[in-house]
C-alpha positions in Angstrom: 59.7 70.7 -28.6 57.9 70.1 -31.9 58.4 72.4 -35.1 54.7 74.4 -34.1 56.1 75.5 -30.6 59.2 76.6 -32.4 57.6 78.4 -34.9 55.9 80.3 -32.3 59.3 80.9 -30.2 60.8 82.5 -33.4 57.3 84.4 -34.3 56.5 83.1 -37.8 53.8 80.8 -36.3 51.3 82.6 -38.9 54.1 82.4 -42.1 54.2 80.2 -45.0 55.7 76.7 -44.9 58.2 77.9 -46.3 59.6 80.6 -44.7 58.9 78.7 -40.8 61.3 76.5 -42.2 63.7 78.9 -43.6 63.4 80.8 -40.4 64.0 77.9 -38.0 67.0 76.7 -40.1 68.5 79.8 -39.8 67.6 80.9 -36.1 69.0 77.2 -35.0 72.2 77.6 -37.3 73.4 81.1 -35.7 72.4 80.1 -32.2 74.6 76.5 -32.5 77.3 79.0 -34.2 77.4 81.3 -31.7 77.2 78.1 -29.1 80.3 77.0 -30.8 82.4 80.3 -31.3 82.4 80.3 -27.4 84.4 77.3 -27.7 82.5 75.5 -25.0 81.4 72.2 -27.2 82.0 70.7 -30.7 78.3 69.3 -30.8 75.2 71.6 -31.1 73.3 72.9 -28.5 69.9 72.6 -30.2 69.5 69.1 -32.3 66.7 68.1 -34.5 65.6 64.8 -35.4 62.8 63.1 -37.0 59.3 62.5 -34.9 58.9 58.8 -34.1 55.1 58.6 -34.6 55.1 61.5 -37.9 58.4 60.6 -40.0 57.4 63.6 -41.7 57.8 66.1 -38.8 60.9 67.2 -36.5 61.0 67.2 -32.8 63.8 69.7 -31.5 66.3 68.8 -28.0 68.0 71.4 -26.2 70.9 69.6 -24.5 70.3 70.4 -21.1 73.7 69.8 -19.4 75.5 72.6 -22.4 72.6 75.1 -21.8 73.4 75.0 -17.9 77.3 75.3 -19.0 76.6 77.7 -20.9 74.6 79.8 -18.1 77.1 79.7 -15.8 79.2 81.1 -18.0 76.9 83.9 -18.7 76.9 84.1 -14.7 80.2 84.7 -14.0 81.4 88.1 -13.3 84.3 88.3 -15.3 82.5 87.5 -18.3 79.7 90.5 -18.4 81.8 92.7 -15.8 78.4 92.5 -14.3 77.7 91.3 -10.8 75.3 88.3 -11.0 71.6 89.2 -10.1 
């Protein structure tokens, strides 16, 4: 997904240069963190890295096989004490 679509996601689509970045940077940072405190991985679940056609711009990569980990976690019973829907 490019940096636009995320700005969206995170609502600061309309913001300053600035503080999309600031926001992004920050939203990314506690999700990986809280990714990682579950102990599931040692590499991030959201990456970014440099647009091939604008070196100036970044394209963002869920990592598909930790986000499905990661739901079935989130699906298990034990985990919420809920049953799964």
């Amino acid at each position: 997904m490019d940096a636009s679509t995320l700005n969206q996601l995170l609502g600061v689509g309309q913001k300053s240069p600035g503080v999309r970045k600031a926001r992004r940077n920050k939203s990314l940072s506690n999700i990986n963190r809280v990714f990682a405190s579950v102990g599931l991985e040692e590499e991030p679940l959201i990456s970014h890295e440099r647009d091939e056609f604008d070196k100036r711009a970044f394209r963002y990569k869920i990592r598909e096989d930790l986000a499905l980990k990661l739901k079935r976690i989130l699906d298990e019973p034990s985990h919420t004490g809920l049953k799964p829907v």
